[in-house]
C-alpha positions in Angstrom: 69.9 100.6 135.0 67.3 103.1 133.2 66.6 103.4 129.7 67.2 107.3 129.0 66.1 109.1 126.1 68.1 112.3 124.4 66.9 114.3 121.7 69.1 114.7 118.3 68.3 116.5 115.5 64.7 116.2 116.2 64.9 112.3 116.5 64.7 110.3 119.8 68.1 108.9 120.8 67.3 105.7 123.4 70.3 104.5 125.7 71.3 102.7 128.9 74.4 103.5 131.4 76.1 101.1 133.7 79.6 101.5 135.7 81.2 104.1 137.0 80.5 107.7 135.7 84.2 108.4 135.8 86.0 105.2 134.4 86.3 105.2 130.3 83.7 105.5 128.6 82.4 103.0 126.1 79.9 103.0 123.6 78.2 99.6 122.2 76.8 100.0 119.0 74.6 97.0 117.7 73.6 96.0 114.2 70.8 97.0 112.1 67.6 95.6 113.8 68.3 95.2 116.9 69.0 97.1 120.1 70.5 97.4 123.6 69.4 94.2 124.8 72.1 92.5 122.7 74.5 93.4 125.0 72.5 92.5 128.0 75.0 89.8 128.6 78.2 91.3 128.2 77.3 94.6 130.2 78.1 92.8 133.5 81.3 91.7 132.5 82.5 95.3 131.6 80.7 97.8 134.2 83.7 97.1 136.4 86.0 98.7 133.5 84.3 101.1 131.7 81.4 103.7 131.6 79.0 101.4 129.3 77.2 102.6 127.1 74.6 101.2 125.1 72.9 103.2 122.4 70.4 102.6 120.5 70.1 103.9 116.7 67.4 106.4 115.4 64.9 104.4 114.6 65.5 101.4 116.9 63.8 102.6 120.1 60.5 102.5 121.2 59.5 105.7 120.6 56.4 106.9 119.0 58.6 109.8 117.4 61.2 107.9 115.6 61.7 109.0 112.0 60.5 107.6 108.9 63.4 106.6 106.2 66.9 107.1 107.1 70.8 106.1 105.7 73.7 104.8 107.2 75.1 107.8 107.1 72.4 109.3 109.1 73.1 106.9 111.8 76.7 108.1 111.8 75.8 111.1 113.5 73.4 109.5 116.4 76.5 108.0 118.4 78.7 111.5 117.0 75.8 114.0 118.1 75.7 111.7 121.3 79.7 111.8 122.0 79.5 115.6 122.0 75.5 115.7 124.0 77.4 114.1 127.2 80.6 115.8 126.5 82.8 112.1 126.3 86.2 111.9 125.9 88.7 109.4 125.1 86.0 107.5 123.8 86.0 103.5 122.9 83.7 101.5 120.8 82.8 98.4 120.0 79.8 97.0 117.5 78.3 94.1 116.1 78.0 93.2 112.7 77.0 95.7 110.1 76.8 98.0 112.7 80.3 98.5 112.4 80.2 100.6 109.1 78.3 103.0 111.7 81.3 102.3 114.1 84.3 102.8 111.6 82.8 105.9 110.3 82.3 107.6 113.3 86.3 106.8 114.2 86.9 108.9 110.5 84.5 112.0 112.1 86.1 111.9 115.0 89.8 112.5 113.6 92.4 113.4 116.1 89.7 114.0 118.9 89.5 109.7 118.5 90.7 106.8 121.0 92.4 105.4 117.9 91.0 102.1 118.4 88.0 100.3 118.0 86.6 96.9 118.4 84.5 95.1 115.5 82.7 92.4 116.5 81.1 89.2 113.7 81.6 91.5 110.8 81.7 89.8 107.2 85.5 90.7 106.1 85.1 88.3 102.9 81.8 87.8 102.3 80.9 83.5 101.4 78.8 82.9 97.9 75.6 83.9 97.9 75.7 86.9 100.6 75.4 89.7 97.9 72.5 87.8 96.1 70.8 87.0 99.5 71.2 91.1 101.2 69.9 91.7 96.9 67.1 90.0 98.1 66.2 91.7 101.2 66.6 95.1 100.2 63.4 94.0 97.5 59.7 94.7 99.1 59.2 91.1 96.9 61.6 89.0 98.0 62.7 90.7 101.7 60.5 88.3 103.7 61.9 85.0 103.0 65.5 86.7 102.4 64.7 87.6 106.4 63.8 84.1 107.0 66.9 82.7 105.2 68.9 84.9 107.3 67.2 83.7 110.7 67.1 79.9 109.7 71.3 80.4 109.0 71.9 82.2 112.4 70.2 79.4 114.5 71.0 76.5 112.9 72.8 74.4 114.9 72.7 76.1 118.3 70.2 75.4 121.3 71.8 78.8 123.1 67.7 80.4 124.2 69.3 83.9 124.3 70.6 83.2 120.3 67.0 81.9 119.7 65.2 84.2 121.6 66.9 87.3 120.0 66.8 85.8 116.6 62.9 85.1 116.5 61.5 87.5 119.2 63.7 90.6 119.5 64.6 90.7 115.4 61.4 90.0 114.5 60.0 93.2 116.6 61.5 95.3 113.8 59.5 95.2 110.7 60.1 94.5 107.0 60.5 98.4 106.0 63.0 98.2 108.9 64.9 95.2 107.3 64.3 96.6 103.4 66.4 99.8 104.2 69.0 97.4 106.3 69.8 95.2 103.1 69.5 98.4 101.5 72.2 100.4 103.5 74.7 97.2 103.8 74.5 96.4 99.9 75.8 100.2 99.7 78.4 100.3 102.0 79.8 96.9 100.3 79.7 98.5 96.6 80.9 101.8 98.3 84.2 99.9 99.9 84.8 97.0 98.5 85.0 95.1 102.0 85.7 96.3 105.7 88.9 95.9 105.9 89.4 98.3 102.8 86.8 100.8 104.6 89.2 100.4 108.1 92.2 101.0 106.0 90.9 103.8 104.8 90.1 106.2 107.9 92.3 109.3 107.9 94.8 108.8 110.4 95.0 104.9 110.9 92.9 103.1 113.0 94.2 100.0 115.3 91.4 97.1 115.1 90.4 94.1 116.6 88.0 91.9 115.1 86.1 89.8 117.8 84.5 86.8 115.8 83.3 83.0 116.0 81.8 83.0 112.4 82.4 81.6 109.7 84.3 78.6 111.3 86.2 77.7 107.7 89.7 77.2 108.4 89.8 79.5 105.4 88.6 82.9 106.8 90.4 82.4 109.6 93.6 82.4 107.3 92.4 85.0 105.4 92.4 87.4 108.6 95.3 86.3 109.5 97.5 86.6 106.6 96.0 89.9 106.1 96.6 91.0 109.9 100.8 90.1 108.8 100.7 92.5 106.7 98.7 94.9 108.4 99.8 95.1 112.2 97.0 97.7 112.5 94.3 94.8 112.6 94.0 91.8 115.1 91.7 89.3 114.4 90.6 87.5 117.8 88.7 83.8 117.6 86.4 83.0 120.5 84.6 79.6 120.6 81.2 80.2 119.3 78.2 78.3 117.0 76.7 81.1 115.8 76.9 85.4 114.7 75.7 86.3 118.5 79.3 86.0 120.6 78.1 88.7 122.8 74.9 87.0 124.0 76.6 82.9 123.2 80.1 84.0 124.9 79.8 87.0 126.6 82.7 86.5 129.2 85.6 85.9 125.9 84.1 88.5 124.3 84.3 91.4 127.3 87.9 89.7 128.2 89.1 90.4 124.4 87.8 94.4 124.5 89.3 94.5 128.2 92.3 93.6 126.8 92.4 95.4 123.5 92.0 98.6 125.3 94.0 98.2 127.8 
């Protein structure tokens, strides 16, 4: 596997391709802050399904020509601008965490050209007290460094998993405060612009069958709260996997690529 580089709108688009050219394609979209390599673990147990694909944001790369400030929103057309570069169709997707706004508004561009399914992966459906006053915190130049270390203390508490740790405090921590600043920044607005994900899921044009892939938060609570939502919503499945922390692709990659293997099939 290469890393390969396209160019979009002037900004330097980073991915990497596994499987077979002609099996269904799948894009991986991961979170703000992070990259490709959080799905260095799960690859394997899906080249043998799909065409994987694993982009990285603007931004997110390596590359010394990456742009300055940019929005959600602008992220919205990297994975759109790189459906239509390699000419994909039937595409899936899957993301992680708040990359999933990305995700779910890329499925509402897309229209009747869609899949019309998509895979969320640890995304907040009801945020817990204090998550609004802690991403407050990080989108502040003041306050964004310990909000970051609150956030990286929470995600590895508990766990001993080296590929958790190691992502948490080396990988994360590559990307710099600016880069976590406009994060808390871009989160905080999708959550005042939607009310929730599920409200932004229900609300792409054309419905939208989801299945939420999560270990976190282990209240019995939450996992109620997806359920009794999914009954009256058939459109979304919720899907627990055995899992200590937010990482189930790098902690349980083989339940996670089993649940998307299934979902789409």
């Amino acid at each position: 596997m290469q890393l390969k580089t396209m160019l979009l709108d002037d900004s330097p688009i980073e991915y990497v391709e596994s499987g077979d050219p002609a099996a269904p394609p799948l894009i991986l979209i991961h979170g703000w802050a992070q990259d490709h390599r959080l799905f260095r673990l799960l690859e394997p147990h899906l080249r043998d399904h799909f065409r994987v694909l694993r982009l990285n944001f603007r931004g997110h790369g390596g590359n010394p020509g990456t742009p300055g400030d940019f929005t959600a929103e602008e992220l919205i057309q990297d994975p759109l601008g790189f459906i239509e570069h390699l000419e994909l169709e039937n595409v899936r997707i899957a993301s992680t965490s708040h990359g999933c706004w990305v995700n779910i508004g890329v499925q509402d561009r897309l229209g009747s050209d869609r899949f019309g399914q998509a895979v969320v992966i640890d995304w907040l459906m009801k945020p817990f007290d204090g998550f609004h006053q802690q991403i407050e915190q990080g989108a502040s130049p003041e306050t964004a460094a310990a909000a970051r270390q609150s956030m990286f203390d929470e995600w590895t508490e508990g766990t001993d998993s080296v590929d958790v740790i190691d992502h948490v405090q080396r990988e994360m921590t590559w990307f710099g405060e600016d880069m976590w600043i406009r994060a808390c920044r871009e989160i905080r607005k999708s959550y005042d612009l939607w009310g929730s994900p599920l409200e932004r899921m229900a609300a792409v044009q054309g419905g939208l069958e989801v299945a939420h892939i999560y270990s976190q938060p282990l209240d019995p609570e939450y996992k109620k709260f997806q359920e009794d939502f999914s009954a009256q919503n058939p459109w979304f499945t919720p899907i627990h996997i055995p899992g200590k922390t937010h990482f189930p692709t790098l902690e349980n990659p083989e339940s996670v690529a089993a649940a998307i293997k299934t979902f789409f099939s």
